[in-house]
C-alpha positions in Angstrom: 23.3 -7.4 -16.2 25.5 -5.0 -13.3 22.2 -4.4 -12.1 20.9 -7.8 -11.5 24.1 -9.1 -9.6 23.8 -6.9 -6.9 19.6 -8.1 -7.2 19.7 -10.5 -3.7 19.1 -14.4 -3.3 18.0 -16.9 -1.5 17.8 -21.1 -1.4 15.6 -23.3 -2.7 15.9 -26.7 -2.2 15.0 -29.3 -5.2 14.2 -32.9 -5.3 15.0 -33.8 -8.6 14.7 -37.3 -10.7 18.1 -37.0 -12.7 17.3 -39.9 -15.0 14.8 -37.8 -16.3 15.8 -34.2 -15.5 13.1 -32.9 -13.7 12.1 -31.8 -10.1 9.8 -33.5 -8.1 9.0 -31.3 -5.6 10.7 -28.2 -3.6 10.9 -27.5 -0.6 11.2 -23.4 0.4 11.4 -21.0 3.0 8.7 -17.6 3.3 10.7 -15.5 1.8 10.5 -17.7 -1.8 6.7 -18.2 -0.8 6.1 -14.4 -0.3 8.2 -14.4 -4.0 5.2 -16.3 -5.8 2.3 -14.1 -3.7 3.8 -11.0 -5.3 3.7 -12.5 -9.0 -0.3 -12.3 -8.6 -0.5 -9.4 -7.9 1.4 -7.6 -10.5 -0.4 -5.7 -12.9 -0.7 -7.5 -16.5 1.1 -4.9 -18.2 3.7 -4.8 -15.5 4.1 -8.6 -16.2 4.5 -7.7 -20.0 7.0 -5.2 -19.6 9.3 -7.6 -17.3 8.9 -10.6 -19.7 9.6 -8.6 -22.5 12.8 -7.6 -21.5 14.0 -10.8 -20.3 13.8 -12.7 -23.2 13.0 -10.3 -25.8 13.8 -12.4 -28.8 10.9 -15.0 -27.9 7.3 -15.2 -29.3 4.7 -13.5 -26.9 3.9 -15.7 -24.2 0.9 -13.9 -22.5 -1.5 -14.1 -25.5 -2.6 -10.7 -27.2 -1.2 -8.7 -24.0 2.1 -7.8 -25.6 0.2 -6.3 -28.8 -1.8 -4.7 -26.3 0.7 -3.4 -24.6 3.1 -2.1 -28.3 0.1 -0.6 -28.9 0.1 2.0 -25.8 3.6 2.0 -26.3 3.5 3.3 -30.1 0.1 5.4 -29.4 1.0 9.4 -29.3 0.3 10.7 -26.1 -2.2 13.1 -28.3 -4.1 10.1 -28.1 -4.8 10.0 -24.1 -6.5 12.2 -22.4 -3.1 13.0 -20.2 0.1 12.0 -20.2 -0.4 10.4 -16.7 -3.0 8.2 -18.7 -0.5 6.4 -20.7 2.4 6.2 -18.0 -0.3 4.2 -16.0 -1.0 2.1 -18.5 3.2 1.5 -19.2 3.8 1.8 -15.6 0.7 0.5 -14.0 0.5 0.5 -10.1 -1.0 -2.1 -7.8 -2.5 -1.8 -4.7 -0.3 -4.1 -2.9 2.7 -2.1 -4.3 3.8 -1.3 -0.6 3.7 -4.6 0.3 6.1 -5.5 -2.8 8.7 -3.3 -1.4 8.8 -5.3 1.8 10.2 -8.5 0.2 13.4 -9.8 0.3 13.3 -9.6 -4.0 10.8 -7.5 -5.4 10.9 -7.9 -9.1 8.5 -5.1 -10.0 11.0 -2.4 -11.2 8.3 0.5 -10.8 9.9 3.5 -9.4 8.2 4.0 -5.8 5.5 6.7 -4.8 7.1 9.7 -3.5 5.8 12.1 -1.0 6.0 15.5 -0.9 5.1 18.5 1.7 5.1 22.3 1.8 7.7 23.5 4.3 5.7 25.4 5.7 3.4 22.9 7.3 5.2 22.1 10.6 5.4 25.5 11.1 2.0 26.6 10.6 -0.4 24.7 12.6 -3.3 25.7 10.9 -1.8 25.8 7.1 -0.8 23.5 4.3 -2.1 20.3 5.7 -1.8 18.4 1.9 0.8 16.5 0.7 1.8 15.8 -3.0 2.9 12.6 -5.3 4.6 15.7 -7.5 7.5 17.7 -6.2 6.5 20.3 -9.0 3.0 21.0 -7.1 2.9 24.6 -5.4 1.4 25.0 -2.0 -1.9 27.1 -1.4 0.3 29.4 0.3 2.6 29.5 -3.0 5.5 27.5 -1.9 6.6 24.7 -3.7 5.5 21.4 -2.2 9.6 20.1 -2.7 10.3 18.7 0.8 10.3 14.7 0.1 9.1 13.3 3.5 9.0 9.2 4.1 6.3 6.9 4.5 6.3 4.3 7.4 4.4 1.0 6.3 3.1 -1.0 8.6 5.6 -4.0 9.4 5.2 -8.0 9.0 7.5 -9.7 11.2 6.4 -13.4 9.9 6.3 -13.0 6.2 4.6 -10.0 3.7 1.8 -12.2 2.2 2.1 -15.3 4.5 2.5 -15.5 8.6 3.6 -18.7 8.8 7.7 -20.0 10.3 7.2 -23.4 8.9 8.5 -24.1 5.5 7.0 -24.9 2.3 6.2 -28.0 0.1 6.4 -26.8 -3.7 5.4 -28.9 -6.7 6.2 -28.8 -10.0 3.0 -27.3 -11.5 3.4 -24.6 -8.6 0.7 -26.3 -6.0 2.4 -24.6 -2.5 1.2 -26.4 1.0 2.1 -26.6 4.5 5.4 -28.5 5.1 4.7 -31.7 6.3 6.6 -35.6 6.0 2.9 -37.3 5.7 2.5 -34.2 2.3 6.3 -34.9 0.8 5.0 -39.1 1.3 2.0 -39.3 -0.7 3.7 -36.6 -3.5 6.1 -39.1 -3.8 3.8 -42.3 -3.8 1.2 -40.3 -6.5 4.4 -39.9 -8.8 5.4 -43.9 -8.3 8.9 -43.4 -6.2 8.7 -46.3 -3.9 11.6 -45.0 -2.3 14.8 -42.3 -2.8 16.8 -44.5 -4.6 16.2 -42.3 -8.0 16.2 -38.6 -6.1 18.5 -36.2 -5.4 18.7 -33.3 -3.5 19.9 -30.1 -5.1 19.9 -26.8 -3.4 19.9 -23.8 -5.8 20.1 -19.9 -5.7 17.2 -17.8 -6.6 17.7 -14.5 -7.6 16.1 -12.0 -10.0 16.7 -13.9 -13.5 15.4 -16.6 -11.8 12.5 -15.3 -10.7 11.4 -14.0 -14.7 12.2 -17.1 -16.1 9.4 -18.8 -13.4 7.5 -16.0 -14.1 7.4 -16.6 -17.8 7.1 -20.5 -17.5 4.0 -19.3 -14.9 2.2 -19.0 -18.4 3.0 -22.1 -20.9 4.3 -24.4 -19.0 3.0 -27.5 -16.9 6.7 -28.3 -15.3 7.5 -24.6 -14.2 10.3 -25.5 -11.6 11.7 -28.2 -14.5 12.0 -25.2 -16.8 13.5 -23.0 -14.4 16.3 -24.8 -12.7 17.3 -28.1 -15.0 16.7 -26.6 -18.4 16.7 -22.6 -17.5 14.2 -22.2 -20.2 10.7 -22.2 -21.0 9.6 -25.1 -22.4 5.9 -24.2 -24.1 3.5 -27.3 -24.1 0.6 -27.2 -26.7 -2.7 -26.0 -25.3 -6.1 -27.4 -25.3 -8.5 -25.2 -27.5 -10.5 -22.5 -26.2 -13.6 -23.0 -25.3 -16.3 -20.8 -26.4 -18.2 -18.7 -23.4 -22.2 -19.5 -23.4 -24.0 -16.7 -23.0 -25.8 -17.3 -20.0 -28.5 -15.0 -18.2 -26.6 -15.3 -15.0 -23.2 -13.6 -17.3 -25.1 -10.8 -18.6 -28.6 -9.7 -19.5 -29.6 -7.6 -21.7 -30.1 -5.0 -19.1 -26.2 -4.5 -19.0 -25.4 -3.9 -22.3 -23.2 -0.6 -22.8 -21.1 -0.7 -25.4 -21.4 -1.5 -28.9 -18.5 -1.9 -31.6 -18.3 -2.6 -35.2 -16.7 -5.3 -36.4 -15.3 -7.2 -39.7 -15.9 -10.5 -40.3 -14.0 -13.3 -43.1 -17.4 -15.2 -43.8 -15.4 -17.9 -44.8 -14.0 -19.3 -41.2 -15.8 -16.3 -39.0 -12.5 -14.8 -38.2 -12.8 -11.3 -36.5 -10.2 -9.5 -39.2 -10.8 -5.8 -37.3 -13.5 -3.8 -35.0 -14.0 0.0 -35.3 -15.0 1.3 -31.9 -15.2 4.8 -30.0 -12.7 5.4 -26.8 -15.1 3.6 -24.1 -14.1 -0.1 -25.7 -10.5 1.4 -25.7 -11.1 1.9 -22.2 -11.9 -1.3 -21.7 -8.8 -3.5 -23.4 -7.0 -0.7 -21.5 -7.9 -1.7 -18.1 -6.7 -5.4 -18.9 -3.2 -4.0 -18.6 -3.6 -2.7 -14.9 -5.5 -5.6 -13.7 -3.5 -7.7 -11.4 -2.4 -11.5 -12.9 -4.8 -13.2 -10.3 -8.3 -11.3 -11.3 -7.2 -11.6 -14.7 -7.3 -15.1 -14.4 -10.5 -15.2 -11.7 -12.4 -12.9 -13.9 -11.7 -15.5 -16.8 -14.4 -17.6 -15.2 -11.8 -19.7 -13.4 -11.2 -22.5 -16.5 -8.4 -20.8 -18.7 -5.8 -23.2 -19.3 -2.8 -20.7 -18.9 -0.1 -22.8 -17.5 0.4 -23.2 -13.7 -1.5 -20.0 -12.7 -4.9 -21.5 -11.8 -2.7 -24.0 -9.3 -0.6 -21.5 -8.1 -3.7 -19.0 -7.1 -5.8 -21.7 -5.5 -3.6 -23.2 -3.7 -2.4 -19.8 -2.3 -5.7 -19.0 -1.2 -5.8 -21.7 1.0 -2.4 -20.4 2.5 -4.3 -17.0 3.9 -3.9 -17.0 7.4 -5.9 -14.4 9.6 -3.4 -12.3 10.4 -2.9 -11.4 7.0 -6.0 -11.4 5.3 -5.7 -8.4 4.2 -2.9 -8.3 2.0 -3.8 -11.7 0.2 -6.4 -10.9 -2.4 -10.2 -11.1 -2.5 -11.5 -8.2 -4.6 -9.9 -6.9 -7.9 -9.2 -3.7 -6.7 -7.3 -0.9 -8.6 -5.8 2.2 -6.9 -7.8 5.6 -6.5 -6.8 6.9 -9.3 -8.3 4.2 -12.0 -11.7 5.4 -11.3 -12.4 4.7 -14.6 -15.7 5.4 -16.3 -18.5 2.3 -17.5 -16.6 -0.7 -15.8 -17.6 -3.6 -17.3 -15.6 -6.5 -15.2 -16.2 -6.8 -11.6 -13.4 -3.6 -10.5 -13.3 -1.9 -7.4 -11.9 1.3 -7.3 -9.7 2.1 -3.9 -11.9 4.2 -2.6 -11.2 7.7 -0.6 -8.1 9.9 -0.6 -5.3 8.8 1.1 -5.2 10.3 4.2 -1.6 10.4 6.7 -0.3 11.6 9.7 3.0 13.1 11.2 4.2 13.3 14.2 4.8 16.6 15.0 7.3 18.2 17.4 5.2 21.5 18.9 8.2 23.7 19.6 11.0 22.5 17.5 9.0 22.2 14.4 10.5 18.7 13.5 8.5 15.9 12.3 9.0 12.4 12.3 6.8 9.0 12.0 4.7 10.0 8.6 2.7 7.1 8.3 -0.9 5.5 7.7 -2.2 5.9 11.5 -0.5 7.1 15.1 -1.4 5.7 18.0 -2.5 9.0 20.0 -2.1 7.1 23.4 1.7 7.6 23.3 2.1 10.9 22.9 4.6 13.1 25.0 3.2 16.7 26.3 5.3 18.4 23.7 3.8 16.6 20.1 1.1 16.8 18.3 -0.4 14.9 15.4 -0.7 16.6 11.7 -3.6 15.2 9.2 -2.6 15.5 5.6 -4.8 15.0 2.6 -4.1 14.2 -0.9 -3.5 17.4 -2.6 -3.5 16.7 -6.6 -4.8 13.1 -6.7 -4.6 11.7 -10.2 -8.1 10.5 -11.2 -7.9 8.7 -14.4 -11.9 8.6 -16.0 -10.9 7.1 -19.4 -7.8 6.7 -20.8 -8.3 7.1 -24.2 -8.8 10.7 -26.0 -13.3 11.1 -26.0 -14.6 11.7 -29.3 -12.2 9.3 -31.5 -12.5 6.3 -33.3 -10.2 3.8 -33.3 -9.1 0.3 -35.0 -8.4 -2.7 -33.5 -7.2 -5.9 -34.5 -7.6 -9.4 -34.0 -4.7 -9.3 -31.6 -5.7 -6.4 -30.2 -3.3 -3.9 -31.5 -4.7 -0.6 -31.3 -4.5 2.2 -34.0 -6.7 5.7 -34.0 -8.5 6.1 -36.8 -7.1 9.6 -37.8 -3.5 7.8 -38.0 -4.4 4.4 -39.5 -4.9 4.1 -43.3 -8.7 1.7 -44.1 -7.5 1.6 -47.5 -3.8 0.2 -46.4 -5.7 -2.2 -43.9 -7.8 -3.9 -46.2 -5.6 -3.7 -49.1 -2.8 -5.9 -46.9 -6.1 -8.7 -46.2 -5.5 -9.8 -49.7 -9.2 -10.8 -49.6 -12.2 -10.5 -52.4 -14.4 -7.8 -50.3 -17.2 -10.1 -51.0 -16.2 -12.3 -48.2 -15.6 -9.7 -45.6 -19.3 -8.3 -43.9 -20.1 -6.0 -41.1 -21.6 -7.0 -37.6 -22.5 -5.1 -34.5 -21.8 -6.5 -31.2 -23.0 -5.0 -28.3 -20.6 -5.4 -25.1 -21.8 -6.5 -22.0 -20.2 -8.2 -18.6 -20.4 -11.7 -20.9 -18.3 -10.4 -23.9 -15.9 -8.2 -21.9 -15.1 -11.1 -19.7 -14.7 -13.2 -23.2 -12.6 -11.5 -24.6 -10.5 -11.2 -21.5 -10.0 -15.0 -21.5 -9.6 -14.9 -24.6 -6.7 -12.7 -24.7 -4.8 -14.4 -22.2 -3.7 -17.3 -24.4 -4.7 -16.7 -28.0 -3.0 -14.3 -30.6 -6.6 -13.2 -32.0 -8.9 -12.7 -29.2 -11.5 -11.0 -31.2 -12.5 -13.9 -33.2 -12.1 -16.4 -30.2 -13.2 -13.6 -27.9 -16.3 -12.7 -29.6 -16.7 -14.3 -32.6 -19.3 -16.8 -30.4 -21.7 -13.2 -30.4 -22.1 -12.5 -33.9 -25.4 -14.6 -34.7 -27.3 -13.1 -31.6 -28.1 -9.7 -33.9 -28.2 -11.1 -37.2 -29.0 -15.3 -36.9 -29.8 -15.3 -40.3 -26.6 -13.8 -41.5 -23.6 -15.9 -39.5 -22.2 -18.8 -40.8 -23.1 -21.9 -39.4 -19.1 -22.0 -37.7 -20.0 -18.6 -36.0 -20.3 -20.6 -32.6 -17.2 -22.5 -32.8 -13.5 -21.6 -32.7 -12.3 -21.2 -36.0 -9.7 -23.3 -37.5 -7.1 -20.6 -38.4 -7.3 -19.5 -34.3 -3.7 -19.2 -33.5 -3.6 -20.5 -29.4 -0.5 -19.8 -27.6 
């Protein structure tokens, strides 16, 4: 708690109704605004780790994604093809990590990339040109590579995500527009206040517990500002079942189908109990930890009922102004070193290595400005401009170990078959192994995205992930509920 005192703050201004403790609307500043850009685009498993902290002793609130997330946690590192696989899968980074650092509160407690260079190269003009995330790396010309050096970003004077000096309108279900009287008017009128007899104006501090608590009501809740500042807790509304995905030829065809996974079925209800897989499925309920919050819910075909996000990331989007398209987000894009093997969901890897440059004093040897890009046109007689390269880049091609098998269950806890007991699994079922049979589902873009939506707000994403697959391979085998959501689903 030391820690988050010294965290910094900022206003946010409330209309509430008091008579029936809520807020009506909010009005904020850019630096709030620039608050709620960064929540989409932290990493899922990012988002786990934060909320699990804050209010530990709660149930989940992001579906199967804490299970996920235990089960990285629990899994040897024997398990992973590196150690570096499983601290990006704990630890996941973002692409728009340097942006994070530039705001005012930056909740993402992921310790910063570090740079590293060989002494030697601002002495040597023509030698040790690289630069290393690692200060244990050694040099080509055998020194270590232990001089930390700084990286200049490139500066937003108007706002990280957002150029704009105007203030903010704020609902309570998280819709963000363009300050304007004629906006705060017809709020008002849609909601029935004739006039501000019943509001009052409350300005509140916003700090780092704050921001968790809005993060976490981001999920359940349809009030999210109510939650956060009148009751300081999430209040969970019930959801709306989930609705099965068609299959549809413009989802997947058969073309695309890659993987294919074994799975366990109660014949009773259709209930997905467990799935035996190899490492590339894995792979794939891996990656949903170090996809960002937005393309988890864009790849989720845009109709998951998961609190406030869908309004939050919509209306957002309409907030991109030109001069920062760039950092908003269009693509799901994962750093360099994801460049993961048999992508399944529509991923784009960063591509290249990271390329920098420093400014170079020619007879002193000193260096300055290591950053992205000089401008060349400003150089004095007596500097020059050093390219460095990516030395050691960490390319992760599968996280899991190749050649293992693995269990997962409905929630998608993960367990490697060499550690997990079959007998201890389906002795805990308590079921007559009459009504458990075996199906094969192959995987394509339409059941990875499935079960991606599906483990966003259910605790058994396999059954309401997949369970709509089982009659394509055996029709005459699935029970006539094998298309529906069971009744035993447990939604969030």
């Amino acid at each position: 708690m030391a820690n988050n005192a010294v965290k910094p703050k900022f206003s946010l201004r409330l209309l509430i109704d008091e008579e029936k403790n809520r807020v009506v609307l909010a009005e904020a500043g850019k630096d709030f605004v620039d608050v709620l850009c960064s929540l989409l685009t932290l990493p899922m498993g990012t988002i786990v780790r934060l909320l699990e902290k804050h209010q530990a002793p709660q149930s989940p609130i992001v579906g199967c994604f804490h299970s996920l997330y235990k089960s990285v946690s629990d899994m040897s590192v024997d398990n992973f093809e590196a150690q570096a696989c499983k601290n990006l899968l704990l630890y996941p980074r973002s692409v728009k990590e340097s942006h994070c650092r530039k705001l005012k509160l930056n909740i993402d407690g992921t310790v910063a990339t570090k740079f590293f260079v060989c002494p030697n190269f601002i002495i040597h003009e023509n030698c040790c040109k690289v630069y290393s995330n690692l200060s244990t790396s050694r040099c080509r010309c055998g020194r270590s590579m232990a001089r930390e050096i700084q990286v200049q970003g490139s500066e937003h004077d108007d706002g990280v995500f957002l150029s704009c000096r105007t203030s903010f309108i704020i609902t309570d279900g998280l819709k963000v527009s363009l300050n304007s009287m004629g906006l705060v008017l017809n709020i008002l009128n849609d909601l029935g206040y004739a006039g501000f007899d019943k509001l009052q104006e409350m300005l509140v501090d916003v700090g780092f517990q704050e921001v968790l608590t809005l993060l976490s009501c981001l999920f359940t809740s349809e009030t999210p500002l109510t939650d956060t500042f009148l009751r300081k807790h999430c209040v969970t509304r019930k959801r709306k079942a989930l609705t099965p995905l068609v299959q549809e030829s413009t989802v997947a065809g058969d073309a695309d189908e890659l993987l294919t996974v074994n799975v366990y079925v109660r014949k009773t209800d259709s209930a997905i109990l467990y799935a035996e897989c190899r490492e590339d499925f894995v792979d794939l309920l891996f990656t949903f930890l170090a996809i960002p919050l937005e393309f988890a819910w864009e790849l989720s075909v845009d109709n998951v009922n998961m609190g406030c996000v869908g309004n939050l990331c919509r209306s957002l989007k309409d907030l991109s102004f030109e001069k920062h398209k760039e950092a908003t987000v269009s693509k799901c894009t994962l750093p360099c070193y994801y460049n993961l093997r048999g992508l399944l969901l529509d991923i784009v890897i960063q591509e290249g290595v990271l390329k920098y440059e420093c400014l170079v004093n020619r007879y002193s040897g000193s260096s300055s400005s290591f950053s992205r890009k000089i401008k060349k046109d400003v150089l004095s007689d007596d500097e020059r401009v050093a390219t460095l390269t990516l030395m050691d880049p960490i390319s992760i091609f599968g996280f899991a170990k190749g050649e293992t098998n693995f269990i997962v269950s409905d929630d998608l806890y993960i367990t490697p078959m060499s550690s997990s007991s079959t007998i201890s699994m389906l002795s805990k079922l308590q079921m007559n192994i009459g009504d458990i049979e075996e199906h094969v589902i192959n995987i394509s873009k339409a059941q990875a995205v499935s079960l991606l939506r599906a483990s966003l707000i259910t605790t058994s994403a396999l059954t309401n992930g997949l369970s709509n697959f089982l009659s394509k391979l055996k029709p005459k085998e699935a029970t006539p509920s094998a298309s529906k959501i069971p009744k035993s689903e447990k939604v969030l």
